[in-house]
N, C-alpha and C positions, 0 to 999 in steps of 0.2 A: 671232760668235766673234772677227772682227779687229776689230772695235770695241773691244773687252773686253782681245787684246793689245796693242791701242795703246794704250788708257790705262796698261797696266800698265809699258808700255818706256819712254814720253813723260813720264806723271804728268800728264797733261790729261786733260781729258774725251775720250772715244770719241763716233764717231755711226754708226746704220746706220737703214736702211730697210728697210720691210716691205712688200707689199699686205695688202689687206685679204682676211680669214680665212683660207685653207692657207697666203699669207705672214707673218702674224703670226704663228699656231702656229710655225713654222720660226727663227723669233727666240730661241724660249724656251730653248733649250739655252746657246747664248752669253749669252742674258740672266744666266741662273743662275748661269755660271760667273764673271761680273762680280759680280755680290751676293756668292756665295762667297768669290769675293776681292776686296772691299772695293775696286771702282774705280769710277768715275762715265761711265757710258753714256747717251746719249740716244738712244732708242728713238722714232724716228717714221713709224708706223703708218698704213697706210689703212684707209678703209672707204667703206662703198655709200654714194652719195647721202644727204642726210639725210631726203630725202622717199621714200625705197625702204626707212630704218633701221623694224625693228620689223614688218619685214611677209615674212621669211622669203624674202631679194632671193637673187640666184644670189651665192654666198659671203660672205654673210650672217655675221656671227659675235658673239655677246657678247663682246666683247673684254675688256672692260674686270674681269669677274672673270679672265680668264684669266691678266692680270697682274699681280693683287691682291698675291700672296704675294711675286712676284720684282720688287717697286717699290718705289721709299721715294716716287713722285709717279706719279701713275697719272688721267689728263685726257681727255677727249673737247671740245676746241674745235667749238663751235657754229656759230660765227660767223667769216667770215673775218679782219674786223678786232679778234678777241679773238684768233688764231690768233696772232701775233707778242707779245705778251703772255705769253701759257701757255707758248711755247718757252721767251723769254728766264725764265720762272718755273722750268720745267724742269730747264734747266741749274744755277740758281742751288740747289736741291734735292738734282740728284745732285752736286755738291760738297759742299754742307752735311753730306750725310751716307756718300758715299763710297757711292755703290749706283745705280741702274736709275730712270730716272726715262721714261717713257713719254707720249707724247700722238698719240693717237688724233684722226685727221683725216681726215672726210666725203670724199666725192672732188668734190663738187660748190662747195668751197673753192677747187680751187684753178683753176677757172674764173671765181673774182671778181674784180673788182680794188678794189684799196685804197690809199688813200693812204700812198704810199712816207715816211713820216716817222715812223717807230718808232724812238729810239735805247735798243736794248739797251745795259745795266750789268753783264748777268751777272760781265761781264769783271771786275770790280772785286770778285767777293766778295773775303775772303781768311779764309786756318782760324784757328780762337785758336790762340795761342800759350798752350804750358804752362808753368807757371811751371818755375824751374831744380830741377835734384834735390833733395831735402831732404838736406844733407849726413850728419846723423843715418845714413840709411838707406845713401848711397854707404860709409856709412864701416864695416856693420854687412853691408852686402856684402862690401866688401875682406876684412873680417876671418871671413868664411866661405869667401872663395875661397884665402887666403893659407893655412890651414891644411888644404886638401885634397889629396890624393896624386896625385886623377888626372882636373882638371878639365878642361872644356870650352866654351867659346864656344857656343851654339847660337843663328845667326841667321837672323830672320824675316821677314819682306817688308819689316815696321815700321821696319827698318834701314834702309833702301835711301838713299841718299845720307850714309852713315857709314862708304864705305868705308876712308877718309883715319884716321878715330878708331879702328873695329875695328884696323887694320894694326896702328897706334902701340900698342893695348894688349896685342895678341898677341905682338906685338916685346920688352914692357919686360915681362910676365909669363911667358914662353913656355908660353901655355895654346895648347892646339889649337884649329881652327874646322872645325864643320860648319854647313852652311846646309840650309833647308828648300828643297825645289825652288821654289816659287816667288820665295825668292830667291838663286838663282841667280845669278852675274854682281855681284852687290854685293861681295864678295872676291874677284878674279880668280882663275881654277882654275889658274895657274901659281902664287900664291903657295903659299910652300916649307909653312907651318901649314894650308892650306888642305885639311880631308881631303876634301872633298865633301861630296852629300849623303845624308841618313840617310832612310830612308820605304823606299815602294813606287819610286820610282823615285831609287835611290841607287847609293854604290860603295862595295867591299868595305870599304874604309879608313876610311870614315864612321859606316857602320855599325857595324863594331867597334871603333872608339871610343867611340863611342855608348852601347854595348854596358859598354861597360868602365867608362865615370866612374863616379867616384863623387861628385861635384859637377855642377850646369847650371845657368849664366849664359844663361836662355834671352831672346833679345831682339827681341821684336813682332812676334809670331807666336802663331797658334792653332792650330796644325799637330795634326792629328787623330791619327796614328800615335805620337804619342810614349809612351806607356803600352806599347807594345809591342816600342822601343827603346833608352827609358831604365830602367835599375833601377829597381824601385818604392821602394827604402832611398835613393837617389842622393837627396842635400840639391841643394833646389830654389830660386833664385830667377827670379822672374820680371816683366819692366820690359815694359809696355806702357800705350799711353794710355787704355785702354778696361779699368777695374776690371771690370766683368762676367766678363773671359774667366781672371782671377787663377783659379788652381786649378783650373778643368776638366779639364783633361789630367793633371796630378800632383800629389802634395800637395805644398804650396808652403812653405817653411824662411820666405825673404825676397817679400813683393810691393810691388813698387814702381813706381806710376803715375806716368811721365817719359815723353817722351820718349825714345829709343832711341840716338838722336843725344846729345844733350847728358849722357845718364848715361853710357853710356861713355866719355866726352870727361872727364866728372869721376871718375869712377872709375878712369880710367889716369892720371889727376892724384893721386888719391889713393895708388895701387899703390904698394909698393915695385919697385926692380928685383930680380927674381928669377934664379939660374941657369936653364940647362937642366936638366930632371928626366930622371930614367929614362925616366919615362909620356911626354914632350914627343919624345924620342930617339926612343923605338920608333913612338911614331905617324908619325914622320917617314921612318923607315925602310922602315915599312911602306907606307905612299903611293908610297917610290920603289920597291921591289919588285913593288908592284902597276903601276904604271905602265909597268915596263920588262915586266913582262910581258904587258900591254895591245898596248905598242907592236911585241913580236915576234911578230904576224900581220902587221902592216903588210906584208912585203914578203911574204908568203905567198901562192904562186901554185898550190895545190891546188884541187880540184876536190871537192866543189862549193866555188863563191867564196865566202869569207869576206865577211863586211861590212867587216874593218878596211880590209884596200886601197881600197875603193872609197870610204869616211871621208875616206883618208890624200890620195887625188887629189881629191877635192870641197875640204877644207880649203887645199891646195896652191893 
């Protein structure tokens, strides 16, 4: 599981370690939540000697279906000197494809020795770049978002280093933002549009927003809860790099496979400046009414303890 949140704080690859059988199993939970969310782990596993494999040894395990389903690279190194090979393969696998990549290693490896002259490349892959938005489409958004009463921003992990672009377009449109919990932190929870997030683990103001559009700009995310927070009538568009995920969660008005980054970077190029709306005012209101009454437990020294005090001095 901190393998899986380091990839997702850093943008690198994670690594953790397992032994071999009740430590493997114990992997699987953090594995999955890595696949889940789309970040590259390297998973390196023990097991019994190679000459004890296949004979029912003390912790013994079939590993290798175990991690069938939560792998995009899933290896048993034979050899010690194939061992430094299959890693630096590994690695170059769970970036390729942003998932779990696993290699399974004998324990009688790593009492061999090998010649120290292996020069890993992983270092060097790098992702395609997508081509720029098709302006067509940036311009067939604007004119879906311009005539809405009561839109919204909805940003998804797929943003995470746009939060320079989202600010400038919520600034020159004053549309609201909510984000998915996973991303979290990519629009700072001070800025003043920021309502939070919408789901199972959100805040009043996000959610009724949410609640209320009747437009979503939803941006690189597959966020499973939204069917249950968006209108099913709200006109939808939807920008990520991965066309399979277009329309699973809502039906979709606009879909547009960009980048997340460079389409709202052209699309707040393309915007008009817009006033503030009524819908812009009250969402904004309403964040600060929720927050000031968030923040009066803080000094609340009743019995039983509240959690806000004990937030307010950890934060402090």
């Amino acid at each position: 599981m901190a393998a899986a949140g380091e990839a997702k704080v850093t943008g690198r690859i994670g690594a953790t370690f397992g032994s071999a059988g009740p430590g493997a199993v114990h992997l699987l939970n953090g594995l999955y939540d890595a696949q889940y969310d789309n970040v590259p782990v390297l998973a390196l596993v023990g097991q019994v000697p190679t000459a004890a494999m296949n004979t029912n040894y003390f912790q013994e395990m079939n590993e290798n279906p175990m991690f069938a389903d939560v792998s995009v690279y899933n290896r048993t190194a034979m050899t010690a000197e194939q061992l430094p090979h299959v890693v630096d393969e590994a690695i170059r696998q769970a970036y390729k494809h942003n998932g779990v990549a696993v290699v399974t290693i004998p324990k009688d490896l790593g009492w061999t020795q090998i010649d120290d002259n292996y020069v890993s490349s992983a270092n060097l892959y790098q992702k395609p770049l997508l081509p720029d938005p098709d302006p067509d489409q940036v311009a067939a958004a604007w004119d879906i978002l311009k005539d809405a009463k009561k839109p919204i921003l909805y940003v998804g992990n797929g943003a995470r280093g746009a939060r320079d672009e989202i600010i400038a377009f919520s600034e020159k449109t004053h549309i609201p933002i909510i984000t998915t919990a996973l991303a979290k932190g990519i629009v700072p929870d001070d800025y003043k549009a920021n309502m939070g997030s919408a789901g199972r683990v959100a805040s009043k103001p996000g959610v009724e927003v949410a609640r209320g559009a009747d437009t979503v700009l939803f941006l690189g995310s597959d966020f499973p809860f939204q069917p249950y927070f968006i209108a099913p009538n709200a006109k939808y568009i939807q920008v990520d790099i991965d066309g399979s995920k277009f329309g699973r969660r809502h039906t979709v008005d606009l879909a547009v496979l960009a980048d997340a980054k460079k389409f709202i970077k052209a699309l707040s190029e393309k915007a008009d400046q817009l006033p503030e709306s009524a819908w812009y005012r009250a969402a904004l209101a309403n964040k600060e009414n929720w927050r000031e009454w968030m923040t009066s437990f803080e000094d609340d020294g009743s019995t039983p303890l509240r959690v806000e005090p004990i937030f307010k001095l950890i934060n402090e």
